[in-house]
Structure formats: C-alpha cells, structure tokens
N, C-alpha and C positions, 0 to 999 in steps of 0.2 A: 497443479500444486499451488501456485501461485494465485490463480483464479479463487480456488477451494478458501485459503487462505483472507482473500478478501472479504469474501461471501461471509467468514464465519466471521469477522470485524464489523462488519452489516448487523449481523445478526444480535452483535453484543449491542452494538448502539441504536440499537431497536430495542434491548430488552433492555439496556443501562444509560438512560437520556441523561444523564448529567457527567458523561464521560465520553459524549458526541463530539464533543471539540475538541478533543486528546486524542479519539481516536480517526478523529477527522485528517487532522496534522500527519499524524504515522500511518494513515492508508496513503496519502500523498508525497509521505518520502517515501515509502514502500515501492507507489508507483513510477517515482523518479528515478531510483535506485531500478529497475526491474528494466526503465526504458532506455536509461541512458549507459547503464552498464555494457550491453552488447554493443551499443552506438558508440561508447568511448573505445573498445576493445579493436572493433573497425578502422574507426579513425587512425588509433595509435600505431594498427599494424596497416 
C-alpha cells in the first residue's frame, strides 16, 4: 500500500514538474512517518 502510494506520487511529479518540490517534501515525511513510526512503537514498548 504504502509502496503503491509512493509510486503513484512519482507518477504525479513526473507528469506535474512544477509540484516536484511539494511533493518531494511529503514523499519524505511520508517516508519518515512510515519508518519511524514502528521504530518509535519498539522503542517505547
């Protein structure tokens, strides 16, 4: 899902260049949130 998800944000800023760095930013929290979420869940428990 998450994979799928990116792929299709790829897709946009391939087909919409002038929304490449907006959607640059939110593939990178996207991917922050995705990595660090189970890593904080770990930690805390």
């Amino acid at each position: 899902g998450l994979i799928a998800m990116i792929a299709g944000l790829f897709l946009l800023v391939s087909t919409m260049p002038s929304f490449t760095s907006i959607l640059g930013v939110i593939i990178a929290l996207f991917g922050l949130v995705a990595f660090f979420t189970p890593l904080g869940y770990r930690l805390n428990n």
